[in-house]
matplotlib code that plots the C-alpha trace (Angstrom):
import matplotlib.pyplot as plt

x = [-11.0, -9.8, -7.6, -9.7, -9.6, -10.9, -11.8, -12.7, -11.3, -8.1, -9.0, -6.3, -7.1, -4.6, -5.8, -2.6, -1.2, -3.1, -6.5, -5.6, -7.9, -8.2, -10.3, -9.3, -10.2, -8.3, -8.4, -5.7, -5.1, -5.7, -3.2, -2.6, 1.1, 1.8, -0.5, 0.9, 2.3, -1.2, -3.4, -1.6, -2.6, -6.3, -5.4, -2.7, -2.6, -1.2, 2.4, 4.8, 8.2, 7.7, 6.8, 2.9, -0.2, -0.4, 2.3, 3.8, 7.7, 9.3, 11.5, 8.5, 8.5, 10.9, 13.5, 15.6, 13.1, 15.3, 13.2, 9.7, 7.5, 6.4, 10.1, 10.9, 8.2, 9.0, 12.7, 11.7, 9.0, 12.0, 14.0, 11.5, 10.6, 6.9, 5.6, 4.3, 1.8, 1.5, -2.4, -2.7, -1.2, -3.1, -1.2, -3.3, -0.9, -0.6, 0.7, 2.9, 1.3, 3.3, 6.4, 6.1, 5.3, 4.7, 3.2, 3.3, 1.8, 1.1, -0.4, 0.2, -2.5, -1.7, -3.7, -3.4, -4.7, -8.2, -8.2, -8.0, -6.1, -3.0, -0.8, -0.7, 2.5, 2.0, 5.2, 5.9, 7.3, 8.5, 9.2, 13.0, 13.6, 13.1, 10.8, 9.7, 8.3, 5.7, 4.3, 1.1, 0.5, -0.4, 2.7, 0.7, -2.7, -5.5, -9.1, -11.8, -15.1, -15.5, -11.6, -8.4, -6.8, -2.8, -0.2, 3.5, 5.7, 6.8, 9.8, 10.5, 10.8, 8.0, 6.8, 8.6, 5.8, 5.5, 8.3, 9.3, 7.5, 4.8, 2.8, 0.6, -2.8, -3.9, -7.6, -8.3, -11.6, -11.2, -11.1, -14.7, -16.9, -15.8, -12.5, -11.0, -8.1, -7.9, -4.5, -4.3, -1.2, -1.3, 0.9, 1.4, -1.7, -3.9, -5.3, -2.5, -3.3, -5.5, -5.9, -8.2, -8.6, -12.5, -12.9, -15.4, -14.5, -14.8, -14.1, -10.2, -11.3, -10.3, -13.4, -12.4, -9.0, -10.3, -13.1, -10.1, -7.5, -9.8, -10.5, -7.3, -5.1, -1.9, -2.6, 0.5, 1.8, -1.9, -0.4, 2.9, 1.2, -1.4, 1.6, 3.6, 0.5, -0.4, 2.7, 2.7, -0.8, 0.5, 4.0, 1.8, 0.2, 3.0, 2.8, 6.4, 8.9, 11.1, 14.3, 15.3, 16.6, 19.8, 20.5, 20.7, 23.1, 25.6, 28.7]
y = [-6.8, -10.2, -10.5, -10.7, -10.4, -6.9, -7.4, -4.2, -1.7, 0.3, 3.9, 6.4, 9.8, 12.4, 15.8, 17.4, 18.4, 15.5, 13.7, 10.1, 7.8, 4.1, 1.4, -2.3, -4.7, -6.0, -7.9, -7.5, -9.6, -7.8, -9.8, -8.9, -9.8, -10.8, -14.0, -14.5, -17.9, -19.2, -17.3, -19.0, -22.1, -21.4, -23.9, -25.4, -22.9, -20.0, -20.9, -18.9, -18.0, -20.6, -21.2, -21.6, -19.8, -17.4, -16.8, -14.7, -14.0, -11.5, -10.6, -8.3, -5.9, -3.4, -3.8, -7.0, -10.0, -12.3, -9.6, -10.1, -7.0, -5.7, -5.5, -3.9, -1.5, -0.3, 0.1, 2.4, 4.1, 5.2, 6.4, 9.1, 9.8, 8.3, 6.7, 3.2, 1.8, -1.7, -2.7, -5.0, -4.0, -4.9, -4.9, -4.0, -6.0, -8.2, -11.1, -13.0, -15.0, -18.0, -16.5, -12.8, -9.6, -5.9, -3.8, 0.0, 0.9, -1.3, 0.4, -1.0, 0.4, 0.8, 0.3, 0.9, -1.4, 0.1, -0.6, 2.7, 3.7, 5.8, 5.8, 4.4, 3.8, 3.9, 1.6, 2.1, 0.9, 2.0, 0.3, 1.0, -0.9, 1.7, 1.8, 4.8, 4.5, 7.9, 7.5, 9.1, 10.5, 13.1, 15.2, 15.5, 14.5, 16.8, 18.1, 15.3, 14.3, 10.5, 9.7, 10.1, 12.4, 13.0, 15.3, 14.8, 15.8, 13.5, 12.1, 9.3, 9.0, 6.6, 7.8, 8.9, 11.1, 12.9, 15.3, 15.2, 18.6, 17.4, 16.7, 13.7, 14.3, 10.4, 10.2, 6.9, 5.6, 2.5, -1.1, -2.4, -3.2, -1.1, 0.3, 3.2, 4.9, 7.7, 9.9, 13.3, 14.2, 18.0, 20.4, 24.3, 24.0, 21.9, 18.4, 16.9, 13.0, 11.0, 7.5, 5.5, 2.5, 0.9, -2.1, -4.4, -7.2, -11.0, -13.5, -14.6, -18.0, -20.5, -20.0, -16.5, -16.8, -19.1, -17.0, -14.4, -16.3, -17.9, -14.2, -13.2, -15.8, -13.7, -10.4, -9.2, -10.0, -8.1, -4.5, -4.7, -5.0, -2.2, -0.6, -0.5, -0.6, 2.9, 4.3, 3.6, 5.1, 8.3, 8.0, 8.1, 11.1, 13.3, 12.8, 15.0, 12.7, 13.3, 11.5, 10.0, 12.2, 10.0, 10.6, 14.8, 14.5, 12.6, 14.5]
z = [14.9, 12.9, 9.9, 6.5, 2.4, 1.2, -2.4, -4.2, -7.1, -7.5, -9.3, -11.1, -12.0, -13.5, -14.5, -15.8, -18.1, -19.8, -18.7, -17.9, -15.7, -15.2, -12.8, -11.9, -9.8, -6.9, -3.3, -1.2, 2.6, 5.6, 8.7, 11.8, 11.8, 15.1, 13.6, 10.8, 10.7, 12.4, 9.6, 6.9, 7.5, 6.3, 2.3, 1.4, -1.8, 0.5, 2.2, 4.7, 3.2, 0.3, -3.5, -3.3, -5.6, -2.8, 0.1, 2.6, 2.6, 5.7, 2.5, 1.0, 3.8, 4.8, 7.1, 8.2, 7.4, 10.3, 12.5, 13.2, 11.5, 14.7, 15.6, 12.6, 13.1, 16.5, 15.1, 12.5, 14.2, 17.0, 14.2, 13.1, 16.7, 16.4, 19.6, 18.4, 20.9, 21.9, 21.0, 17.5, 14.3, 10.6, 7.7, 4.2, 1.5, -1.6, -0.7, -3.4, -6.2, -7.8, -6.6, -7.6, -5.7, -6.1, -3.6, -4.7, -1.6, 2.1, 5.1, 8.5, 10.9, 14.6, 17.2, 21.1, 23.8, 23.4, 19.9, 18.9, 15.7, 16.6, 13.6, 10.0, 8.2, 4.3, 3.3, -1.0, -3.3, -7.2, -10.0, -9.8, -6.7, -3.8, -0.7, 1.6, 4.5, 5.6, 8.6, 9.5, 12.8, 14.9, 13.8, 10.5, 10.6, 9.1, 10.4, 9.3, 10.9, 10.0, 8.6, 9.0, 6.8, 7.1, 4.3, 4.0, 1.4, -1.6, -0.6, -3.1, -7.0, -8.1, -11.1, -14.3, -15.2, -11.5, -10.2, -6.7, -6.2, -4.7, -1.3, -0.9, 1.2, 2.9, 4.1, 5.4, 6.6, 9.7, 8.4, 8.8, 6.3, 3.6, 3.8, 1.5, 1.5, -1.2, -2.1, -3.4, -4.9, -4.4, -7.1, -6.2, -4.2, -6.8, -7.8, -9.9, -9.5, -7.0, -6.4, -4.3, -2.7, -2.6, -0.8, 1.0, 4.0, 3.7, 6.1, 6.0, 5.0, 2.8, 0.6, 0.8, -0.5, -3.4, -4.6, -5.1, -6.7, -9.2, -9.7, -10.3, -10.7, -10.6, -8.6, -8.3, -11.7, -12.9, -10.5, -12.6, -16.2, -15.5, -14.2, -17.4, -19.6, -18.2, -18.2, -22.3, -22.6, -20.8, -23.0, -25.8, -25.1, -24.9, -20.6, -20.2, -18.6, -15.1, -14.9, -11.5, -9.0, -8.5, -12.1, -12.4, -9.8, -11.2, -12.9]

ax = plt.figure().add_subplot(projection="3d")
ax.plot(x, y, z, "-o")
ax.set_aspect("equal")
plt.show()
């Protein structure tokens, strides 16, 4: 398996208490992170831990960026008591576009020496400044015939028009070709929200990356608009509002 760029669409679907859907395009890199350094020296527009069009920084990633990810990974895979094996590791991101980046949502997908997929760690991200990491394993993984499908419990504020009553349900097809990863947001037992993930592999190739930035110039800056964008269309349709756990329990 070799690093790529999966260009493709993002698609939101809400079905209570108000109808609310939208579609954008996207491409996000696809890195096997103990390469990283190497794979960003494909064009001199994409940089590691500096001011380019496109660029890496350890900073947009969880844990102590002076640790390499796979360190980080192993660290907080032993603090939720997930065995983390030691095959290849391929992180599905947005990298950062003239100095700016969002990620609501990066999967890491973990491999063992034979290449098989063990675990997945969804790593998100809101708006007000918070990550969660769920990792998807064993522990909660789901019957499925040709994906993997995985539920865990909401855990994290992200949106102001979601409560934290809710479970999320993960079904994840493997990287190849196509890759899609689709998220039910589940709400006393029903659809409340789902989002999905369709993309399609190209090389990880200069060509590549410039076919996507002359695409979208500014992907990451693109997530955040459609992010506040949407959240008007819903506030303008009467979309009831949650406040942020952290607030109710203040006195």
């Amino acid at each position: 398996m070799d690093s790529a760029i999966y260009f493709g669409t993002v698609r939101h679907r809400r079905f209570r208490p108000v109808p609310h859907s939208f579609s954008y395009g996207v491409f996000m890199a696809f890195l096997d992170i103990d390469r990283i350094q190497e794979l960003i020296g494909i064009s001199r527009l994409l940089s590691y831990n500096r001011f380019n069009w496109a660029s890496y920084d350890e900073r947009d990633h969880f844990g102590d960026p002076g640790l390499s990810l796979r360190q980080r990974l192993e660290r907080d895979a032993a603090s939720h008591g997930i065995f983390l094996p030691d095959g290849p590791v391929f992180l599905l991101t947005h990298l950062r576009y003239l100095g700016y980046n969002f990620n609501p949502v990066s999967f890491f997908y973990c491999y063992d020496a034979q290449e098989r997929l063990h675990v997945v760690l969804a790593e998100v991200n809101s708006t007000f400044g918070e990550s969660r990491n769920y990792w998807l394993s064993q522990e909660n993984e789901l019957p499925s015939s040709n994906a993997k499908r995985y539920c865990t419990a909401k855990a994290m504020h992200v949106s102001p028009f979601m409560s934290m009553k809710l479970d999320y349900t993960f079904t994840l097809t493997p990287p190849d070709s196509r890759l899609v990863v689709h998220m039910d947001t589940i709400e006393d037992g029903k659809p409340f929200f789902d989002a999905t993930l369709n993309l399609e592999r190209r090389a990880w190739s200069a060509g590549s990356l410039h076919r996507a930035l002359l695409s979208h110039p500014w992907m990451t800056a693109k997530v955040i608009g459609a992010i506040h964008w949407e959240a008007l269309r819903l506030y303008l349709k009467k979309v009831p509002v949650f406040t942020h756990p952290r607030h109710t329990n203040e006195v």
